[in-house]
ZAMARGU-4260 file (C-alpha; in steps of 0.2 Angstrom, whole numbers, plus 5000, padded with zeros to 4 digits):
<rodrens>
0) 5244/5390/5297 | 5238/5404/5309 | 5238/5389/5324 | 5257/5388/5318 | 5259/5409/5315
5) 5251/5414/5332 | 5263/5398/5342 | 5277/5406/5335 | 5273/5422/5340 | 5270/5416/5359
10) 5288/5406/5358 | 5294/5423/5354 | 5285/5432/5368 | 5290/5419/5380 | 5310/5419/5374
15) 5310/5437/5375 | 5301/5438/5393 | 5313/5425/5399 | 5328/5432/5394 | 5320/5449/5401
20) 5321/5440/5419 | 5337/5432/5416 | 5345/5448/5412 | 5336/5456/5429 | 5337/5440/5438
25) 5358/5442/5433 | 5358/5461/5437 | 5350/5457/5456 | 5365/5446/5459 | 5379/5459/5452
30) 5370/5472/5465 | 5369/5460/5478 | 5388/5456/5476 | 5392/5474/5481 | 5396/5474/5502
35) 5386/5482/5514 | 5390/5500/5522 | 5387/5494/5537 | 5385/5480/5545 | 5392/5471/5561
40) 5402/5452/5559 | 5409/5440/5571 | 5426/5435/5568 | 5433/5421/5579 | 5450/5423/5578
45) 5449/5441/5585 | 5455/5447/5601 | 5444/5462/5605 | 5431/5471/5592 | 5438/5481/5580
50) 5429/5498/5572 | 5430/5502/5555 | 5426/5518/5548 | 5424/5523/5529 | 5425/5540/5521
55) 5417/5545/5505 | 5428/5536/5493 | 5429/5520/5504 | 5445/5522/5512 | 5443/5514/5529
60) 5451/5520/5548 | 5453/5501/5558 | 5453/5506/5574 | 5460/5490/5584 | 5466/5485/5598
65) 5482/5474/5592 | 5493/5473/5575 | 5488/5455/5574 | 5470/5462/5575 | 5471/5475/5564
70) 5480/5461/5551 | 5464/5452/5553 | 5453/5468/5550 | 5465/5473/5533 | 5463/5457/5526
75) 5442/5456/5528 | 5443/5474/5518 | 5452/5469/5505 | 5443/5453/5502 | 5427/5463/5503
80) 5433/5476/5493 | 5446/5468/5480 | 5444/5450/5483 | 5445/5446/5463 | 5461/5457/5462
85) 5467/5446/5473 | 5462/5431/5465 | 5470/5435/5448 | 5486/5440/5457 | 5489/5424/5466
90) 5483/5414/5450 | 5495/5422/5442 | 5508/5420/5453 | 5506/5403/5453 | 5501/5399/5437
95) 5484/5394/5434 | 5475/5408/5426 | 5470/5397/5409 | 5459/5388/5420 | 5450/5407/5418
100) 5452/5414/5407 | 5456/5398/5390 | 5473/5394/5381 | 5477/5413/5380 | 5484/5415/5398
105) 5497/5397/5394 | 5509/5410/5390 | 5509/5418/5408 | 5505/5401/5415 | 5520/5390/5407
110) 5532/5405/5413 | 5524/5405/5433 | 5525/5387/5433 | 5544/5386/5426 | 5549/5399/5438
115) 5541/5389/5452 | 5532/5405/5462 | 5522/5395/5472 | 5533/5382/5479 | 5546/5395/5483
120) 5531/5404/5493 | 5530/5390/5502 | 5548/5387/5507 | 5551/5406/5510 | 5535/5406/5523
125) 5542/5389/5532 | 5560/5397/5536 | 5551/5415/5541 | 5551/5420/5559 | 5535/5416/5571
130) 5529/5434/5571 | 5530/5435/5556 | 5521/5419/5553 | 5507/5423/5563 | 5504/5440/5554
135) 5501/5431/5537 | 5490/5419/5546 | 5481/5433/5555 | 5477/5440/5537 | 5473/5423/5531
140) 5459/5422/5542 | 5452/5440/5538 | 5452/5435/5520 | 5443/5418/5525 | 5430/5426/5536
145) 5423/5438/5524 | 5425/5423/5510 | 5414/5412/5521 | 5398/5425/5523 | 5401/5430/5505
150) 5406/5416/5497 | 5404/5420/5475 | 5397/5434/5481 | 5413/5441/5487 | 5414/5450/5466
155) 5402/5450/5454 | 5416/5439/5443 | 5416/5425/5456 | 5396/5422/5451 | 5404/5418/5431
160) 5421/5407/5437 | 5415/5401/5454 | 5418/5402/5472 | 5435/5407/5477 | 5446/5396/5486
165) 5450/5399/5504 | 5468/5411/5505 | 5484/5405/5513 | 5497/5413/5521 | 5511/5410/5506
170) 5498/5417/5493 | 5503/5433/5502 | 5522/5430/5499 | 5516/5428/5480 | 5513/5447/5480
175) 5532/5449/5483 | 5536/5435/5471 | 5527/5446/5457 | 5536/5461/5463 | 5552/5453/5462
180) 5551/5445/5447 | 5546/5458/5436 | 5554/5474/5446 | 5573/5465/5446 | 5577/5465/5425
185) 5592/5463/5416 | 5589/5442/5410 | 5575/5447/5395 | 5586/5460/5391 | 5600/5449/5389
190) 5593/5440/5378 | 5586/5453/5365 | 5606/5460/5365 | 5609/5444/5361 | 5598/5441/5348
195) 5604/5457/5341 | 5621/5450/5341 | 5622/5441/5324 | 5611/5457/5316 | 5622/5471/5321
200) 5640/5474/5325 | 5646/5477/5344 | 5644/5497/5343 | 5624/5498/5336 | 5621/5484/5350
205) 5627/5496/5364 | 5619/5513/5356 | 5602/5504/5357 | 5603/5501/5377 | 5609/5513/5390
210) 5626/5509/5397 | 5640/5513/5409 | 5657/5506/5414 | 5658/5486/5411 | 5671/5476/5426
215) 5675/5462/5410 | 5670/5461/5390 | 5657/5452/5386 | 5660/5434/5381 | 5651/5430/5365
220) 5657/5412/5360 | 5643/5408/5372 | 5629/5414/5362 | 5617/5403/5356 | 5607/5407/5338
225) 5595/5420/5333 | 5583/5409/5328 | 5583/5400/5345 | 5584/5416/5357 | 5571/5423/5346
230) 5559/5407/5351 | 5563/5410/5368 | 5558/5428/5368 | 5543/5425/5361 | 5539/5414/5374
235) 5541/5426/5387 | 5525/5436/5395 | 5526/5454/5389 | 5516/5468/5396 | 5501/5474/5388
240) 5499/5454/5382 | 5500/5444/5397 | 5512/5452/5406 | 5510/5460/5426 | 5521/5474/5423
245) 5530/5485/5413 | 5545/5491/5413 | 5544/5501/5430 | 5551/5517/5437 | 5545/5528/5453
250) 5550/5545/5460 | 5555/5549/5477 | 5561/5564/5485 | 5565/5568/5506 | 5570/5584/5513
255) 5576/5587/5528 | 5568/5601/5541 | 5579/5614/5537 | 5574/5614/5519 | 5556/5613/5525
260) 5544/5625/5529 | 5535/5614/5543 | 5551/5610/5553 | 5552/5593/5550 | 5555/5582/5535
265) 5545/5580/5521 | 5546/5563/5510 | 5537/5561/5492 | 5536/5546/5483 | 5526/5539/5469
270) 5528/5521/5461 | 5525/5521/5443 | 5520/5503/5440 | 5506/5498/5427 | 5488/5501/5423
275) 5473/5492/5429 | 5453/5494/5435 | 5456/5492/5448 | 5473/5500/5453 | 5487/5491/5461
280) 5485/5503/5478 | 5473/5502/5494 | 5473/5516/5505 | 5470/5513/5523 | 5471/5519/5541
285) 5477/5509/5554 | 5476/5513/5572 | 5482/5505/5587 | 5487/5509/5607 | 5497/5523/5613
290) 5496/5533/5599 | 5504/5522/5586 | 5496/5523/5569 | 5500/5517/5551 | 5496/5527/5535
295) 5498/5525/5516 | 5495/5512/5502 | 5492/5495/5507 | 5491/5480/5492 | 5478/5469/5492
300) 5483/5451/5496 | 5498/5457/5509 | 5495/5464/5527 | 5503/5481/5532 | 5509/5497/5525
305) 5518/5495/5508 | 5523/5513/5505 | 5517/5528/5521 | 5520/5531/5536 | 5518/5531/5555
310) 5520/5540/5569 | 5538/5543/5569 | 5545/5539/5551 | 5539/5540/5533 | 5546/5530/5517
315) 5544/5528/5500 | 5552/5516/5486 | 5561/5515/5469 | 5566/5502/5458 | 5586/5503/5459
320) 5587/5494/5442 | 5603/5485/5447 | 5607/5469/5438 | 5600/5455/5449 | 5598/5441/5436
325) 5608/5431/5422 | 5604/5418/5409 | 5616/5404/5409 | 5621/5394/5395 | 5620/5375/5398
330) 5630/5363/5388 | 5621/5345/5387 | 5627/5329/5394 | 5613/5318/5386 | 5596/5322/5387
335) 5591/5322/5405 | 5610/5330/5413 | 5620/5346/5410 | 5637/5348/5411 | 5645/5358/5428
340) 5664/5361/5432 | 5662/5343/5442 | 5659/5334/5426 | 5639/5330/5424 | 5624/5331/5433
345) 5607/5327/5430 | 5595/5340/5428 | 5582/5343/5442 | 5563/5338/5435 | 5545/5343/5442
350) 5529/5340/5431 | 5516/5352/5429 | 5498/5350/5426 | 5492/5365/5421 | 5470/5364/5419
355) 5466/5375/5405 | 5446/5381/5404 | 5438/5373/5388 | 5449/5358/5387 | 5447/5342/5395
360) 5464/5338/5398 | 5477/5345/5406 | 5493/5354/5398 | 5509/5344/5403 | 5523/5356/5407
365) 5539/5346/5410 | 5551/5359/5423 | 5571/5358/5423 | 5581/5367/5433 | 5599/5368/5435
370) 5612/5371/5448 | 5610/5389/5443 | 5589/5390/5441 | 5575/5385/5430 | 5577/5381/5412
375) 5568/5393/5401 | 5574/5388/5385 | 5557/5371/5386 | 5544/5387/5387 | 5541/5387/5368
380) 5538/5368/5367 | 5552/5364/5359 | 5568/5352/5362 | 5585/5359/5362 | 5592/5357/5344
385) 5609/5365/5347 | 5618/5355/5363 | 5611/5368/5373 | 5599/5374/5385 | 5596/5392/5394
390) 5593/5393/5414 | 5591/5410/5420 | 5597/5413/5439 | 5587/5425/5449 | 5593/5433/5465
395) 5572/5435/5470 | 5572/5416/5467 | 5582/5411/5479 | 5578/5402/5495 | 5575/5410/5512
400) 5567/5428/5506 | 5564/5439/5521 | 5553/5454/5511 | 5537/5450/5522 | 5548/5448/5540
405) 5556/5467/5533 | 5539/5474/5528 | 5534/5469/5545 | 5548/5478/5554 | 5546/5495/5543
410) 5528/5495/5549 | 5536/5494/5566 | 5551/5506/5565 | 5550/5521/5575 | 5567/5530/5568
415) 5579/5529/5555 | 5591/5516/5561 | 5575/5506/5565 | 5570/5507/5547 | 5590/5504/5542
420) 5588/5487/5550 | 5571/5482/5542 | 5579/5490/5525 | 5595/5475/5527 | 5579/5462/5527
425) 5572/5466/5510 | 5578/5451/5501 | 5568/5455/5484 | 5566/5462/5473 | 5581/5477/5472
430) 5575/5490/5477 | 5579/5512/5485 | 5572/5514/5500 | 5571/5535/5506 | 5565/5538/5524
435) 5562/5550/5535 | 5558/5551/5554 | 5550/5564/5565 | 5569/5568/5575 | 5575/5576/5558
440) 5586/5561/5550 | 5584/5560/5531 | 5590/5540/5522 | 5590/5531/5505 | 5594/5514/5505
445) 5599/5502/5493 | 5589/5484/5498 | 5590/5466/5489 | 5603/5454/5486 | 5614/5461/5473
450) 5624/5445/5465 | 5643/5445/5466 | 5652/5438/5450 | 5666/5430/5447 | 5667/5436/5430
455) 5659/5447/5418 | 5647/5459/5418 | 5629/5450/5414 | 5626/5460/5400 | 5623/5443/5390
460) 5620/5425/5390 | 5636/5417/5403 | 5644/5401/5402 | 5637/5392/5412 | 5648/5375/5411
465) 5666/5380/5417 | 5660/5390/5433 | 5669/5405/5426 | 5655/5419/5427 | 5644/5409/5443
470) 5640/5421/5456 | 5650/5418/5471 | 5639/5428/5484 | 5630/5445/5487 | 5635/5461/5492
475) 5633/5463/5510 | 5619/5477/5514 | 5633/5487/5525 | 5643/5487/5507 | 5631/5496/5498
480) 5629/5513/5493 | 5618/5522/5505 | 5616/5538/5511 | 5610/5544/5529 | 5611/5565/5531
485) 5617/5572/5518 | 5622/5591/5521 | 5611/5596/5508 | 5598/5591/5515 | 5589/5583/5501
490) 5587/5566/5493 | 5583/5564/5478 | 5578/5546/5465 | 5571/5541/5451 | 5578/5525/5446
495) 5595/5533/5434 | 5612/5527/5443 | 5608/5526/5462 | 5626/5528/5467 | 5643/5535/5455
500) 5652/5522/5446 | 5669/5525/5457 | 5658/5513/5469 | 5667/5497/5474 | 5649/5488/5472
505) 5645/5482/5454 | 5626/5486/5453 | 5625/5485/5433 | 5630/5491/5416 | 5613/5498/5409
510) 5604/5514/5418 | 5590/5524/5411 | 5594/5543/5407 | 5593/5553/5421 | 5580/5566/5415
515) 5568/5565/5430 | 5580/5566/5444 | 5589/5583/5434 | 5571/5589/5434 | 5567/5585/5454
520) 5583/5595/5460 | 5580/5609/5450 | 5563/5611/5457 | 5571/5606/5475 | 5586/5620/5473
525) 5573/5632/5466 | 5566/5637/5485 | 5574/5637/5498 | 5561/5627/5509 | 5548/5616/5504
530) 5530/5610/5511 | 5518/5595/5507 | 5506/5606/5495 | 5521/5608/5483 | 5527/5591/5485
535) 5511/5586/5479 | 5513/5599/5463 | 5531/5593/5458 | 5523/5577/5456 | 5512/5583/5443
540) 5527/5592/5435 | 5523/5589/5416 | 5539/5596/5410 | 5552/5587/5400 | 5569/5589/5400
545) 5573/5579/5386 | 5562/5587/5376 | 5570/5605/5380 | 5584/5596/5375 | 5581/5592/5358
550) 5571/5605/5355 | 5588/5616/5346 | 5589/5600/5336 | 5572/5598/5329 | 5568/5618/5327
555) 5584/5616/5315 | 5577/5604/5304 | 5571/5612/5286 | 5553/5605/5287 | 5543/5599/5271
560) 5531/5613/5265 | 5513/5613/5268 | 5505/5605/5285 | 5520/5599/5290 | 5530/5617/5290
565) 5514/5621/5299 | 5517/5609/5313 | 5536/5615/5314 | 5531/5630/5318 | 5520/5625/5333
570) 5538/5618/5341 | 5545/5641/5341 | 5536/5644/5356 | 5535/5628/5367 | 5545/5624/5381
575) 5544/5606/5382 | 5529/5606/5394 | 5519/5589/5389 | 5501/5596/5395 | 5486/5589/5387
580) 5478/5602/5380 | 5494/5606/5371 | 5497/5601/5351 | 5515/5604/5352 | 5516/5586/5363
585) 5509/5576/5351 | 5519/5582/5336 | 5537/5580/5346 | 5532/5562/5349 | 5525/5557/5333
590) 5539/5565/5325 | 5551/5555/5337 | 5541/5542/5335 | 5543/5541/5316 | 5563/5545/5317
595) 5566/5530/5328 | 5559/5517/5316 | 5568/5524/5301 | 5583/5529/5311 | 5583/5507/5315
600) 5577/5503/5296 | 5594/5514/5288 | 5604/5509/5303 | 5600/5490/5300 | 5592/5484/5314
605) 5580/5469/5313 | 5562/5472/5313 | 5554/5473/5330 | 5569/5481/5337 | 5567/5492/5352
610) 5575/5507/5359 | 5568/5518/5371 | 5573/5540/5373 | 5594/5536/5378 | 5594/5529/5360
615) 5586/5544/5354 | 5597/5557/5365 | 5612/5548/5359 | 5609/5552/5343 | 5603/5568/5343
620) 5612/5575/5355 | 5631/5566/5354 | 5640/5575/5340 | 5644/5561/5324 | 5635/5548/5333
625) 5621/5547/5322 | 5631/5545/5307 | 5632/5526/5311 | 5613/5526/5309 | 5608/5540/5299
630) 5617/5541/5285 | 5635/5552/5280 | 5624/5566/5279 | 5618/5566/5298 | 5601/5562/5304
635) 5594/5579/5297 | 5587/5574/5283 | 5581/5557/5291 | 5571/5568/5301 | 5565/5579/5289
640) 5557/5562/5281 | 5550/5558/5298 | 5542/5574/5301 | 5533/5573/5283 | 5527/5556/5289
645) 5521/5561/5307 | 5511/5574/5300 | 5502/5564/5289 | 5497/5552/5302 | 5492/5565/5315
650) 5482/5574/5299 | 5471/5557/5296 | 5466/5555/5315 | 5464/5571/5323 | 5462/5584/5306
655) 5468/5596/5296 | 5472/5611/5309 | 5489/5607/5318 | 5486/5620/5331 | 5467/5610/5337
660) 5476/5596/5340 | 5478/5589/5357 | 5490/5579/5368 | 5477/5570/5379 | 5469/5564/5364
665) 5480/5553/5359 | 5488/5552/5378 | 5472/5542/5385 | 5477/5533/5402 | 5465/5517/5401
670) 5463/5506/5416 | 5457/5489/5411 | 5450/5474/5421 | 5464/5460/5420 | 5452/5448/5413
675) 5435/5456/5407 | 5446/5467/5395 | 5445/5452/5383 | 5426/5450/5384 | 5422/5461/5372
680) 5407/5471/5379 | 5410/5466/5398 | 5428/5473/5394 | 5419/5489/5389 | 5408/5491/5403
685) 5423/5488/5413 | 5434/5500/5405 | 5440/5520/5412 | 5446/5531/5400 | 5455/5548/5403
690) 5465/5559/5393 | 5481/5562/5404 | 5497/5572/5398 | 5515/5570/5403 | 5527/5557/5396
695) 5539/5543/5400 | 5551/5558/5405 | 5541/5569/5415 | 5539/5567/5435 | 5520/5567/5429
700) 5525/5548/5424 | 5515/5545/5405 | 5524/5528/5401 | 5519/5522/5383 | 5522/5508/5375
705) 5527/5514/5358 | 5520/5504/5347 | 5504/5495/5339 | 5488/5503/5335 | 5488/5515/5347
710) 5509/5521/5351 | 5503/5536/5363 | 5492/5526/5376 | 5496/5528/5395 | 5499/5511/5399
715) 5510/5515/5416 | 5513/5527/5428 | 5508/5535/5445 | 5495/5525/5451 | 5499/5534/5467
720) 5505/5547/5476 | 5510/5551/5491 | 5517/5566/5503 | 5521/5562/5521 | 5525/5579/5532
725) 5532/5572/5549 | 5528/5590/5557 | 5508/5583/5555 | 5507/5570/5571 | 5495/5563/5563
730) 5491/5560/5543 | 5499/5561/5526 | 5491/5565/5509 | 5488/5551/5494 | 5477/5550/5480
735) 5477/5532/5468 | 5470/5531/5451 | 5455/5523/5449 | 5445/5520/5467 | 5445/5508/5482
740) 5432/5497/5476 | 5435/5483/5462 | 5416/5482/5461 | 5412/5492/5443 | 5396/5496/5451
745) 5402/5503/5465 | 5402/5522/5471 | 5420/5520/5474 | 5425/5510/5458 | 5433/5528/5452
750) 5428/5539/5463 | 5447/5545/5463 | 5451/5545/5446 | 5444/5564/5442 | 5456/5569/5457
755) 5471/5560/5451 | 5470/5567/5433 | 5469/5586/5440 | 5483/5582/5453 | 5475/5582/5470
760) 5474/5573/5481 | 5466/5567/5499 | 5467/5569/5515 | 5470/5551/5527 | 5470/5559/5544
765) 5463/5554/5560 | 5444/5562/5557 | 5434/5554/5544 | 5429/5566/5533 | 5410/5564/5526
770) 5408/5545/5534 | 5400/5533/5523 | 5402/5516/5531 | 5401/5510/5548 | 5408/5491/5551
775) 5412/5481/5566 | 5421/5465/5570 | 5420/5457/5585 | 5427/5441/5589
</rodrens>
């Protein structure tokens, strides 16, 4: 028996000492995966060596001798510095995450592979220009050069999923196939109206969206079922599942030098896109001959400058939000052919074998398109039933996309009508471009293919059968509605209506309220000249319009006695500033919160019916329109109910004291890794947390979901920010949410994100500022 007691006891010894080593022996090899400060590497395809310096947060100054050079020397950084970033984004794109992360990512996977991302990628970088072409490759062979010395040692998460494979130049188009696909809009929105259809009668269906003037009435004999649109819905990525992105909106603002204190124009911009560790922006420096240099936010997986400047201009973007995609209702003609206006014509079919991790066979995904694009409606598995099936048409879809050959001659452009002609390039997605260049001229453009109709105004489902509602062309980029030196002097946008509806281009029906942009100009008009230090406050400006605005209307509301009257009275005072270490914040949107859901319960709406703050406004705000959903009496005493109900929530998380509660308590920004966050103590580990204030509203962009456990999450917003003052030859100042490295062990994993919560921001001008890395490439 002791023989027996005293084995055990050494089994156990011996486990526990083995897993002791494991767990360092793993630990060594995470630390190893993190890159070397510096270090000297041969790279073939170089022309001349190329220096690379790195500050204390790891944003790098390439010094190089050739844009095709400095291409090359991007594309090593990024690859050393956000290689599995880029990994998931081009699996992503093309569809092959479950072999990953398991069956949860076949939603994100079936929808990739319907839309035929990949294959597009491929195509689009065939018909682009040679220049062009050999950038990409020039990037490609960065990638592949850092790839080949580091192999799975390129990120940490390679060691657990394997080497990666070598990059391609199309898996940079991908980047812009994401970008256009989730940043154009309008097709899943036509479906929920849809949906919303049989439930509610015409007038409730247009209070819960934003709207404008219509060209033509929607056609409804074209709508397919509830049940059927609802299947289809679900089928769709959604962000905070599986989904990329959210919902997006950015600010941008350009004065010209008049209206500045330096002399010369000043442009702002920040994208408000959603959250991940890392975050979607690189910062860089790029220096070549003669002066010429290249600041800003780069994306990993695509060479160049996304949003910056140069030495002669500086541009920013915003999503335009105009109405570039349609679902199309297909009438059957047997089971393999839908019926056009030439009689029928036999559906165009791909297999897809998609490898899923944990299963030994493939999922078989069987692709249709039709003459107007893919066919969405096979995404939930199931056959037509109803004679019908539903293709969506996408303008960022369509062959021959020219976004990388425009990206190219922005990076390039030394004045505004240089950056006019890149700007008629972007293809995909729709998108406002502001610029600025250092002879004073001030621009906003408006960039993609805008569909032409022949009918209708794709609010819902078209027929897709009789040719009626077909898109005949696009607007011609001359045709659109841009502005070049305005005598103002100032441009301003953030993603409401980009141009008055007396404009002869149809750009959409639904816009998003205009809050923000209100907000910009009265800060704008408030001085009479501005410089890059305010800039950089405005966008950090934390007040709401919306909420000043309905302040009057929730001050009136009789509030229930006790803790709740209590809370009322914390709204006397406030003046609609959404700081974090306010209460008053947290008690307008749980209140809000509360009156939407029972605002949709009394007004009839199905469950899981959305509406976002123009829904809110409408009714608060447009005398008798709440009736409809409130009640005879008026939505007072449905808010009344809701405050009660708010209160008592607020009261079980945060306490009993209405005056210690806290805004940035409940508003926590989290960045989460793409993948890890699933694992449930690697997701930890892997997770930054930081109570933020602002709201969906405020320039300060704090975009919440709305819903599920936790409504009041930062899900979205500025992950960076930018202020470019031409009068300074040579730098700009930025700052992105997390850090430069994807590495959670590194220094520089979120080195940034203290300075992004306060509002500063640094400085990416020619001196390196406390160097940390020294690297050179030579050929």
């Amino acid at each position: 028996m002791r023989f027996f007691l005293r084995l055990s006891g050494r089994l156990i010894l011996l486990f526990l000492v083995l897993g002791v080593l494991a767990t360092a022996f793993a630990a060594a090899l995470v630390f190893t995966s993190l890159p070397n400060a510096r270090e000297e590497l041969a790279v073939p395809s170089l022309s001349a060596p190329v220096e690379i310096s790195l500050d204390r947060h790891g944003i790098p100054r390439i010094q190089a001798g050739t844009e095709r050079d400095a291409a090359v020397a991007l594309g090593w950084l990024h690859a050393r510095d956000r290689m599995f970033q880029m990994e998931a984004m081009r699996r992503s794109a093309a569809g092959r995450l479950a072999e990953l992360a398991g069956p949860s990512a076949l939603r994100l996977d079936r929808f990739s592979r319907t839309l035929g991302l990949l294959p597009r990628a491929e195509a689009d970088l065939a018909a682009l220009d040679a220049e062009t072409q050999d950038l990409l490759a020039a990037y490609a062979e960065g990638v592949n050069a850092q790839l080949a010395v580091r192999g799975r040692l390129a990120a940490p998460e390679f060691m657990v999923v394997g080497e990666p494979e070598p990059w391609r130049p199309e898996h940079s188009l991908l980047w812009g196939k994401v970008m256009g696909l989730w940043l154009s809009g309008n097709w899943r929105r036509e479906l929920e109206r849809a949906a919303l259809a049989e439930a509610l009668p015409p007038a409730k269906v247009e209070d819960l969206w934003p709207q404008d003037e219509s060209p033509g009435r929607p056609d409804l004999t074209a709508l397919p079922s509830a049940p059927h649109l609802a299947r289809v819905l679900d089928a769709i990525p959604l962000f905070g599942e599986d989904a990329p992105l959210p919902a997006s909106a950015s600010n941008a603002w350009v004065v010209a030098g008049r209206r500045s204190a330096s002399g010369a124009p000043i442009l702002a911009n920040d994208p408000h896109l959603g959250f991940n560790a890392p975050i979607l922006w690189y910062l860089a420096r790029i220096e070549l001959p003669g002066g010429q240099f290249r600041v800003g936010a780069t994306a990993p997986g695509v060479p160049g400058i996304v949003i910056g400047r140069n030495q002669s201009i500086a541009w920013g973007f915003t999503t335009t939000h105009s109405d570039t995609q349609d679902v199309f209702v297909e009438r059957l003609a047997g089971p393999d052919a839908y019926l056009t206006p030439d009689g029928p014509r036999p559906f165009t079919v791909r297999e897809e074998r998609i490898a899923v991790r944990g299963r030994e066979e493939p999922e078989i995904l069987r692709v249709r398109e039709t003459r107007h694009g893919p066919v969405i409606s096979g995404l939930d598995g199931l056959a037509a039933a109803e004679g019908h099936v539903l293709a969506v048409a996408m303008a960022n879809l369509q062959p021959n996309d020219t976004a990388a050959a425009a990206l190219v001659a922005l990076n390039r452009a030394t004045n505004v009508a240089e950056a006019r002609a890149a700007g008629a390039l972007f293809s995909s997605p729709p998108q406002t471009l502001l610029v600025a260049d250092s002879a004073g001229r001030i621009a906003q453009y408006l960039l993609g293919r805008t569909p032409v109709r022949a009918s209708g105004d794709g609010s819902l489902p078209a027929r897709g059968w009789d040719g009626s509602m077909d898109w005949t062309g696009f607007v011609p980029f001359d045709a659109m509605a841009h502005i070049e030196d305005p005598e103002s002097g100032v441009i301003a946008n953030a993603n409401s209506r980009p141009a008055p509806a007396s404009h002869p281009v149809y750009l959409g029906r639904d816009w998003y309220g205009d809050w923000r942009l209100r907000r910009i100009r009265d800060l704008l008009a408030a001085r009479p000249t501005h410089d890059a230090a305010g800039f950089a406050a405005m966008q950090n400006d934390m007040v709401s319009l919306l909420a000043r605005e309905l302040l009057p209307v929730l001050r009136a509301v009789p509030p229930p006695p006790g803790l709740p009257a209590r809370a009322h009275a914390l709204l006397a005072d406030w003046n609609g500033e959404m700081r974090a270490d306010l209460p008053q914040p947290l008690i307008h949107h749980a209140w809000l919160r509360h009156f939407r859901q029972l605002a949709l319960q009394e007004g009839g709406a199905p469950d899981g019916t959305a509406a976002g703050s123009e829904f809110i406004a409408r009714l608060l705000l447009q005398p008798g329109r709440g009736e409809a959903w409130c009640g005879a009496q008026g939505c007072t005493p449905l808010l009344a109910r809701a405050l009660g109900l708010a209160v008592a929530d607020l009261q079980a998380e945060h306490g009993g004291d209405p005056a210690a509660w806290r805004w940035g308590a409940a508003h926590v920004a989290r960045f989460e890794h793409p993948l890890l966050r699933f694992v449930p103590v690697l997701g930890w580990l892997t997770r930054l947390e930081v109570g933020t204030g602002g709201d969906n509203e405020t320039l300060s962009r704090g975009g919440m979901r709305g819903g599920g456990a936790n409504p009041f999450a930062h899900q979205h917003g500025a992950g960076l920010r930018m202020v470019s003052d031409l009068a300074d030859a040579e730098g700009a100042m930025a700052i992105i949410a997390t850090g430069q490295s994807g590495h959670p062990l590194s220094d520089n994993f979120a080195s940034m994100m203290e300075l992004w919560r306060s509002g500063d921001v640094v400085r990416l001008g020619r001196r390196v500022e406390n160097e940390t890395g020294s690297i050179r490439l030579t050929p």
